[in-house]
C-alpha positions as CSV (number, residue, x, y, z in Angstrom):
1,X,107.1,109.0,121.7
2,X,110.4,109.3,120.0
3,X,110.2,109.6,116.1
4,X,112.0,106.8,115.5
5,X,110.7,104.7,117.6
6,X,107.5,104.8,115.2
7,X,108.8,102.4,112.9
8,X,108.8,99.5,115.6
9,X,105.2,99.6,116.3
10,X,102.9,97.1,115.1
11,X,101.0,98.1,111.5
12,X,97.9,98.8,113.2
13,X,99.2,100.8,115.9
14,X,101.1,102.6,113.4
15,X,98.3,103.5,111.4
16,X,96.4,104.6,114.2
17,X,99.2,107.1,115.6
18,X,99.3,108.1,111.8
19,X,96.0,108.8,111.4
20,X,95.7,111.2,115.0
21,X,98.7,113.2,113.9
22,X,97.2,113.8,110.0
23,X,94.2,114.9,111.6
24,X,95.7,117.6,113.8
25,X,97.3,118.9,110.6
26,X,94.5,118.9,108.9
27,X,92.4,121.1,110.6
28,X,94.4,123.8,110.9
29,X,95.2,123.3,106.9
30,X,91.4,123.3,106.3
31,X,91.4,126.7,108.7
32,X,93.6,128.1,106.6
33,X,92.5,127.2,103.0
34,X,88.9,128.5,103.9
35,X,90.3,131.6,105.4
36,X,93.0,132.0,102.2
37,X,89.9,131.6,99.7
38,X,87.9,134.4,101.3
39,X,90.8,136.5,101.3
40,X,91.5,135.9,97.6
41,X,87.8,136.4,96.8
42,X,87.8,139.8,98.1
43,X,90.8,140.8,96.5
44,X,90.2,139.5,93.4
45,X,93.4,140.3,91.0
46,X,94.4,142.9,93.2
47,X,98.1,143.0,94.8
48,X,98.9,139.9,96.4
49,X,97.0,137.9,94.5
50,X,100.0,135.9,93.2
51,X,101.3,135.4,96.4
52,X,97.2,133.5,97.8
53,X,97.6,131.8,95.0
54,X,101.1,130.0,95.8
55,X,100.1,129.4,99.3
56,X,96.7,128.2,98.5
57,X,98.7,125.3,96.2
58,X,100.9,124.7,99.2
59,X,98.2,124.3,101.3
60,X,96.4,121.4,98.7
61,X,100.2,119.8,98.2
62,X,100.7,119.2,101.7
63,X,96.9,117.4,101.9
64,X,97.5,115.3,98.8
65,X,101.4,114.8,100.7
66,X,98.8,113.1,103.8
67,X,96.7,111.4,102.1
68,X,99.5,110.0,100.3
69,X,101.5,109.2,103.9
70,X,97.9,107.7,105.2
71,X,97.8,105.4,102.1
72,X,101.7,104.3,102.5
73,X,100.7,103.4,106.6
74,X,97.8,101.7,106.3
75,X,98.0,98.2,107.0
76,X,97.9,96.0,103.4
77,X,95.4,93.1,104.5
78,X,95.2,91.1,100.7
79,X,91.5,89.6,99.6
80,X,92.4,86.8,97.8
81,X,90.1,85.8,94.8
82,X,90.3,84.5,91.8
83,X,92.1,86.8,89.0
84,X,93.1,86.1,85.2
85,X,96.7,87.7,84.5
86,X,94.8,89.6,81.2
87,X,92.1,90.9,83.0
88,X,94.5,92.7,85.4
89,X,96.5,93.6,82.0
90,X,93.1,95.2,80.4
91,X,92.2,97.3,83.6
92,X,95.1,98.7,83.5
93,X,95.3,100.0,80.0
94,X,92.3,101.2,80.1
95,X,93.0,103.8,83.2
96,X,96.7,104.4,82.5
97,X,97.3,104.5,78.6
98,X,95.1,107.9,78.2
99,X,98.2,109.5,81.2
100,X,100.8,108.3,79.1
101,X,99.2,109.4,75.8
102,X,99.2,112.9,77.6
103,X,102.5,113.2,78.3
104,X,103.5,111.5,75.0
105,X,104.5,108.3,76.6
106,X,104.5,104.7,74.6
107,X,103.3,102.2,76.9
108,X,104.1,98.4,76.0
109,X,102.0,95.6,77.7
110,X,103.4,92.7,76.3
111,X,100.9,90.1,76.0
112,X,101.4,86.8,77.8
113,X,100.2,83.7,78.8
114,X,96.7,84.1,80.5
115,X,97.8,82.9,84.1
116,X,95.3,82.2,87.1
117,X,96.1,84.0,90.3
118,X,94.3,83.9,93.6
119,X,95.7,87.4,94.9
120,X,94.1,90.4,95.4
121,X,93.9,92.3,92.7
122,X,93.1,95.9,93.7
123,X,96.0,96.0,95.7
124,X,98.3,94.7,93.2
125,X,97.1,96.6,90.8
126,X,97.8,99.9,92.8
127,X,101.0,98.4,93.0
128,X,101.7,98.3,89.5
129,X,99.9,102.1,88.6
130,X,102.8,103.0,91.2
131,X,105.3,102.1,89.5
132,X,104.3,102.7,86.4
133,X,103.1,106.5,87.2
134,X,106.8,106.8,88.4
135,X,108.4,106.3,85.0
136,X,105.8,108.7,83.3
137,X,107.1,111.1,85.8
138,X,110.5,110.4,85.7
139,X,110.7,111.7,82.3
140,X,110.4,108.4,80.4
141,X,109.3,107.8,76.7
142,X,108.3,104.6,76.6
143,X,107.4,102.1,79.0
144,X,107.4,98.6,78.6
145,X,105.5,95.9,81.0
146,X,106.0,91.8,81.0
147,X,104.6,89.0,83.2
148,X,106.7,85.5,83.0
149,X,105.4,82.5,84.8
150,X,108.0,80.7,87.1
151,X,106.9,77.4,88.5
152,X,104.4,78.8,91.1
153,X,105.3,82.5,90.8
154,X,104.5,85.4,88.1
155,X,107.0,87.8,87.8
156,X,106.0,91.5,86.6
157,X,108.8,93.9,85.0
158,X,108.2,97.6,84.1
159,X,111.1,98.7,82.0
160,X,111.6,102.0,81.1
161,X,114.0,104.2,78.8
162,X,114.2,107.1,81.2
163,X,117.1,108.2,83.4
164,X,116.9,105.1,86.0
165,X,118.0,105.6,89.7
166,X,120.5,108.0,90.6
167,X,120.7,106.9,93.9
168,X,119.1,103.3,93.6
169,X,119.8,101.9,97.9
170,X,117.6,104.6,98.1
171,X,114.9,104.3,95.9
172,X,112.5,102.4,98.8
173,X,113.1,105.4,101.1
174,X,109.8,106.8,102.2
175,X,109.9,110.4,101.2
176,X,112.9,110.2,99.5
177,X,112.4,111.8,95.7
178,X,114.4,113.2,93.1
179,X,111.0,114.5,91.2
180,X,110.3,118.0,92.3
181,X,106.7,117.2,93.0
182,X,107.1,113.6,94.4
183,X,105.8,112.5,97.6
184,X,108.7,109.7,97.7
185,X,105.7,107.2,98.6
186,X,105.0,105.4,95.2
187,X,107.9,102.9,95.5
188,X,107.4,102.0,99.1
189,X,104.1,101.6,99.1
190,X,104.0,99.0,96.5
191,X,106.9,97.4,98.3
192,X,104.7,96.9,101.3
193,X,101.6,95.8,98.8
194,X,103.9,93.6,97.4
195,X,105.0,92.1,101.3
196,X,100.9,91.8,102.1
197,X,100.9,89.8,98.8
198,X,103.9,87.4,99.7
199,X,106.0,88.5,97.2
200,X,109.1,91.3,96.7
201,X,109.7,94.1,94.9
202,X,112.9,94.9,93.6
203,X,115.1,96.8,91.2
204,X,116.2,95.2,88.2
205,X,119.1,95.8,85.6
206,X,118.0,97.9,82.6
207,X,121.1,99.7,80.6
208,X,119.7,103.1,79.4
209,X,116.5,103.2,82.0
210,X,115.2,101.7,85.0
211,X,113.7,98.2,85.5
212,X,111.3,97.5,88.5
213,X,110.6,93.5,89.4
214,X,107.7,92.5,91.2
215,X,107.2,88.5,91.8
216,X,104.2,87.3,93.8
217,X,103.0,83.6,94.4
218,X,100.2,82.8,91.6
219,X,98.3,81.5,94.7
220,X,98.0,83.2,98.1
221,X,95.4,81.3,101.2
C-alpha cells in the first residue's frame, strides 16, 4: 500500500497496519541490542567501545521513537466519568513539578474555580503532560497553566516564556521537531486526544513565548 494512502484508513485499521510494521522493526532492533551488549561486554573499555555505546543509544531512541508512533496511532476511545477540574490540577503537580524543578523550570497552576467535567481524565491528562513536557523542553523558564469556564466549555492555556514556534502551520506535523531529541509526536497526539474528547487544540497568541489552547465540553455522553 502506498504511504500516503495510510492516512485515509479508518483509526482502527490504521493502528493495526501500525502495529505489524513496529513489530517487524522491532525484532531485528531487539536482535541487534542483544548482540551489541554481548559485544560490548566482551570488550569491555577496549577500542570501540565508544562507538557500541552510540549505537546501542540509537538502537533504544529508535524503540522509544515506536512506542511513541504506536501511542500517536492508537485510536483515542474517551471513558467518560465524573472529574473535578482541581483534582486533575493536583495530579498533575504532583508528577510534573519534580521535571520542572530539575531543569529549573517555574511552573504556575493558577488556581480556579472547581469545575465538574464528565470527560476522561487519563487521556486528557496525557494531553496536558504533552504539552506541558514540550515547553520544559523547549528551553522555557517558567510555565504558566489556567482553566476558564465558558458557558458549557473549560478552556485550558499553557503559556510559556520560551522561544514559541518558529514555524507554527507546522507545529501539528507528526514528526516534525525543532528539539534535537523530539519525536515530533507530543503536539499531535494531544490534538487527536483532544478530537476523541470533542474539543480542539490550538495555538494561541503569547508575545515572548508560546501559548497552547485546549477547550473541551465540561460534559461528554
Amino acid at each position: 500500500m502506498a504511504v500516503e494512502n495510510a492516512a485515509q484508513l479508518p483509526c482502527g485499521e490504521l493502528y493495526t497496519l501500525v502495529s505489524s510494521l513496529a513489530h517487524e522493526i522491532r525484532n531485528p532492533l531487539n536482535a541487534l541490542s542483544v548482540n551489541l551488549n554481548l559485544l560490548s561486554r566482551e570488550i569491555g573499555d577496549g577500542p570501540g567501545s565508544d562507538k557500541l555505546g552510540a549505537a546501542l543509544k540509537e538502537i533504544r531512541r529508535l524503540d522509544d521513537l515506536l512506542t511513541a508512533f504506536l501511542r500517536f496511532a492508537r485510536p483515542k476511545e474517551p471513558n467518560a466519568r465524573e472529574l473535578k477540574l482541581s483534582r486533575l490540577w493536583a495530579d498533575l503537580e504532583t508528577f510534573i513539578i519534580p521535571v520542572a524543578a530539575a531543569s529549573s523550570v517555574r511552573l504556575d497552576f493558577k488556581k480556579t474555580a472547581d469545575v465538574a467535567l464528565r470527560t476522561d481524565g487519563d487521556l486528557l491528562k496525557q494531553a496536558l503532560l504533552n504539552v506541558i513536557l514540550n515547553s520544559l523542553e523547549a528551553g522555557a523558564s517558567r510555565v504558566e497553566i489556567t482553566a476558564e469556564e465558558r458557558d458549557e466549555e473549560v478552556v485550558i492555556s499553557v503559556t510559556d516564556d520560551g522561544p514559541g514556534f518558529s514555524e507554527p502551520a507546522r507545529a501539528f506535523v507528526p514528526f516534525y521537531s525543532t528539539k534535537a531529541e523530539g519525536s515530533g509526536l507530543g503536539l499531535p497526539t494531544s490534538r487527536a486526544i483532544a478530537s476523541s474528547l470533542g474539543g480542539v487544540l490550538e495555538l494561541g497568541q503569547a508575545p515572548g513565548g508560546a501559548e497552547v489552547r485546549l477547550t473541551i465540553p465540561k460534559r461528554i455522553p
